[in-house]
N, C-alpha and C positions, 0 to 999 in steps of 0.2 A: 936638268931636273925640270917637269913640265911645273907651270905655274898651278898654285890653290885656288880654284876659280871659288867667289863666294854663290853661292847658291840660294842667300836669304833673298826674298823680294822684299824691294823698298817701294812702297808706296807714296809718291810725289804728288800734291796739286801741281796741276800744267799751269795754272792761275797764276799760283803765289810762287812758287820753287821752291819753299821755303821748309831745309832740312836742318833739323829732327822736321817731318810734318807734322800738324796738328789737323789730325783727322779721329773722329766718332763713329762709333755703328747706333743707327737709331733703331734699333730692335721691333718698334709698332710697328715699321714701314722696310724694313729691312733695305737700307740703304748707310752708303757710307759718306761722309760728308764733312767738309774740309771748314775747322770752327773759323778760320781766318777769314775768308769770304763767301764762304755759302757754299760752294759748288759741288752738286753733287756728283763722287768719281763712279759710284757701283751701287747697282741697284738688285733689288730682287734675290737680297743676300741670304743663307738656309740659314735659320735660326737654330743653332748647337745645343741650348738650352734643354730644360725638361716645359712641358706642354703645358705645364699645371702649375695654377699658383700655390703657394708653399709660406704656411702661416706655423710652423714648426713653434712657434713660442707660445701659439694661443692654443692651435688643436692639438699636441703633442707630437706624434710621429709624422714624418712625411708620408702626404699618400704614394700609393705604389700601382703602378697600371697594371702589373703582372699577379699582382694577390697575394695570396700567403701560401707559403711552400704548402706543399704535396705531404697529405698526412700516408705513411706506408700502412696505418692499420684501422685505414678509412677504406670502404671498396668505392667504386664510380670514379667519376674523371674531377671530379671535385671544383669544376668551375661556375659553380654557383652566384651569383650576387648576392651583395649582406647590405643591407639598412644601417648605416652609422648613425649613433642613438646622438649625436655631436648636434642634433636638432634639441633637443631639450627633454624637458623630463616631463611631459603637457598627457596627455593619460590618449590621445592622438597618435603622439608616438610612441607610445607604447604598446598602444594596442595594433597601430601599422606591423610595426616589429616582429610582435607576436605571430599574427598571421602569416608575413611571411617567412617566417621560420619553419610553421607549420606546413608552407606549399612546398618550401626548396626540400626541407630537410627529410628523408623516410625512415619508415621507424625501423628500419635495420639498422641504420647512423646514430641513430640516438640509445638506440639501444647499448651497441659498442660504447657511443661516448659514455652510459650511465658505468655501465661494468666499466670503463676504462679508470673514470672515478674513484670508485669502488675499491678498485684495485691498487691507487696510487695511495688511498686514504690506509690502506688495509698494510703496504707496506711502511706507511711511515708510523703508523703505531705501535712496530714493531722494530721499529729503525733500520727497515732494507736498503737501499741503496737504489735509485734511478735507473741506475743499468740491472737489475733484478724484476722492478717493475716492468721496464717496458720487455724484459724476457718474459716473463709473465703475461703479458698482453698481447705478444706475437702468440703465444702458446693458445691463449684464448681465440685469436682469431683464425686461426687452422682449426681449429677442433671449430669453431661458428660456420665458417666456410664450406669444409667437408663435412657439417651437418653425422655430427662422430655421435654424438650424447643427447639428441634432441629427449625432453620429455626428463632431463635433470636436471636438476636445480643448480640455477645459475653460481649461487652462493657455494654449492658445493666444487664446481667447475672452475672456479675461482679460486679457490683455496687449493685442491689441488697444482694447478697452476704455477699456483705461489712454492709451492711445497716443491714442485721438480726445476724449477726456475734457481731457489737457493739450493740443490743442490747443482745443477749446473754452473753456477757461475761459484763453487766451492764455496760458500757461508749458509754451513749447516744450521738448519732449525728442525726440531725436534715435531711430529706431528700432535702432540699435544698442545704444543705453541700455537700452532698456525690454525689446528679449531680453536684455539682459544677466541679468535678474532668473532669470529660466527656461531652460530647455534647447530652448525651443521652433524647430523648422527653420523658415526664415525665408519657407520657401514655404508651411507650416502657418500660417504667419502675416498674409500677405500674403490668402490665400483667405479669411481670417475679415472681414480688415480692409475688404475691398474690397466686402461682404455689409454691414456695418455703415456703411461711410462711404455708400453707397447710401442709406442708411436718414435718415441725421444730416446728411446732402451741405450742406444749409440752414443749419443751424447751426454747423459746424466752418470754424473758416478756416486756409487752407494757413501751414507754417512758411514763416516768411521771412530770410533771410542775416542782418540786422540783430535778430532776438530771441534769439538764443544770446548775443550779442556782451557782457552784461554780467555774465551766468556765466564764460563763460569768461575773460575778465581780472580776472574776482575769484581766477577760482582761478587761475592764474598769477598774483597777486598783481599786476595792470599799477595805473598811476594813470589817473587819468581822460582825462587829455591822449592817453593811448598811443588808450583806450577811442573818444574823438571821433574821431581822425586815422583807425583801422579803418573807425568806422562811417561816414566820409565816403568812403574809400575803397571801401567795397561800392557807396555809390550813383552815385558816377562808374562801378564798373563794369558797376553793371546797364544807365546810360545807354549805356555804349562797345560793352556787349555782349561785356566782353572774355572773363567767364566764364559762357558761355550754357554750358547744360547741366548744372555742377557741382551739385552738391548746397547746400543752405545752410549746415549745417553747416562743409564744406568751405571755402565762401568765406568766412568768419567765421574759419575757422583760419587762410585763406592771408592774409587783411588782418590779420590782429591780426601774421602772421611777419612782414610788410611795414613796417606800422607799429610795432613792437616797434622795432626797427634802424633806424631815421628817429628817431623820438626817443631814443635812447642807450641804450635798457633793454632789451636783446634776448633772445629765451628761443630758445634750441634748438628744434630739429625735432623733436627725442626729447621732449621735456616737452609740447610744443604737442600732440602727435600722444597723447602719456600722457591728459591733460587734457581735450584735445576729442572726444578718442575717432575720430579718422582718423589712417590708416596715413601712415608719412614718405613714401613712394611718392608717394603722393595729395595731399600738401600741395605735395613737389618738383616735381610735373606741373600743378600749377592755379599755383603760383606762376611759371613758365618765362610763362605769360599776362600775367601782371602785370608781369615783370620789363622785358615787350619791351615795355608800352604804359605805360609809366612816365613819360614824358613828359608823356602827355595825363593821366594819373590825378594826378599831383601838382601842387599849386599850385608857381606861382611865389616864394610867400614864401619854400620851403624855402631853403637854403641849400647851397653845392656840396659842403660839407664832408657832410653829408647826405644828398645825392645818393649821393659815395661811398660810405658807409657800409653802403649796399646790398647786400649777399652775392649774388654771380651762381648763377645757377642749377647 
């Protein structure tokens, strides 16, 4: 069996001989040198360290030589220099700052970053999700890019956006919701949307009656029993056909008033209509469908007492 050769190198003063050695690297001079008696073994040693001194407890974060990652929905090479305000708050530097913010940065960049903004404020009002926004924000900057909708309204371009983004990433919102955010007229809206869904047609899938259905009896506070009896009730009526035409939203408000008053928990037209965001009009006109094919939409298990409990149109 060939012998374990060890492989570490020991480093020995020839001076002292003296093992363990007591040897240092003096880093200002990049040399090694032996604390017993002076001598110095190796010089001109590479310093392993980082290049930059490193006050992490006073200035916060270590600097970094390389910058800040690479924005994907920034254009240019983004190698900019930034001004750290870490000089003081003296109106000197602030006004240095300014300036050069205004030389590095073009108003194509600011502009994205104001919409980016916009966009992140616009979904958390509504409680979307991180990963919906920045779908939302790639969508904006292909449609900025290929220069799709110049001469519309940002606001309106945005909201769109937002509107085929939650349907792609499936957490449906109604488009009433989503102008709710802006002042945008809904025909501004509709021209943007119909340019963009062109584009994403592949990727977005339509709302459907049964994906509202468990927002909305969270927030009517339903339990899950009320929750099941709706969503069975939307697909007996997509079979019966009994509300072709209605919106999803729509039928998701008129099954949950249906099924609310079949299991004993029934909420008003006024709250349903607060909640779901459709007018009482619109829920008393889809529900007049439901009321007259009631027969065929409801199991047999019900009970007659149940039946009556029905509120006629």
């Amino acid at each position: 069996m060939a012998p374990i050769l060890d492989l570490n190198r020991l480093l020995i003063c020839r001076d002292c001989n003296i093992n363990p050695p007591n040897i240092v690297e003096v880093h200002r001079t990049g040399d090694l040198v032996c604390r017993d008696c002076g001598l110095v073994l190796e010089d001109r040693i590479v310093d392993m360290r980082s290049e930059w001194r490193t006050f992490a407890d006073d200035d916060g974060d270590d600097p970094s030589r390389v910058g800040a990652a690479a924005n994907p929905l920034l254009s240019g090479p983004q190698l900019d220099t930034v001004i750290s305000n870490m000089s003081g708050t003296t109106k000197l530097a602030k006004d240095l700052s300014r300036m050069h913010s205004k030389v590095t940065i073009d108003r194509d960049t600011h502009k994205l970053l104001d919409v980016y903004k916009d966009i992140s404020a616009m979904c958390d009002a509504i409680g979307l999700t991180k990963v919906i926004a920045d779908t939302a924000k790639q969508l904006f900057k292909h449609i900025h890019d290929e220069r799709l909708l110049r001469g519309r309204l940002d606001q309106a371009v945005m909201t769109a956006c937002i509107y085929i983004a939650c349907r792609q990433q499936k957490v449906p919102r109604s488009i009433k919701e989503i102008l709710a955010l802006t002042q945008v007229p809904k025909k501004e809206f509709t021209k943007c949307f119909k340019v963009i869904r062109a584009l994403q047609e592949a990727k977005s899938m339509p709302m459907t009656a049964e994906d509202p259905m468990p927002r909305f009896c969270c927030s009517l506070q339903l339990n899950m029993e009320v929750e099941k009896l709706a969503t069975s009730l939307v697909f007996k009526a997509k079979e019966l056909h009994t509300m072709f035409g209605k919106t999803p939203p729509t039928i998701a408000a008129t099954c949950i008033f249906m099924a609310s008053n079949l299991c004993n928990d029934p909420r008003t037209l006024k709250r349903i209509s607060l909640e779901c965001g459709i007018t009482e009009m619109t829920i008393r006109r889809a529900y007049k469908h439901l009321y007259q094919e009631r027969d065929k939409l409801l199991d047999e298990s019900l009970s007659a007492a149940q039946f009556q409990s029905l509120p006629s149109p």
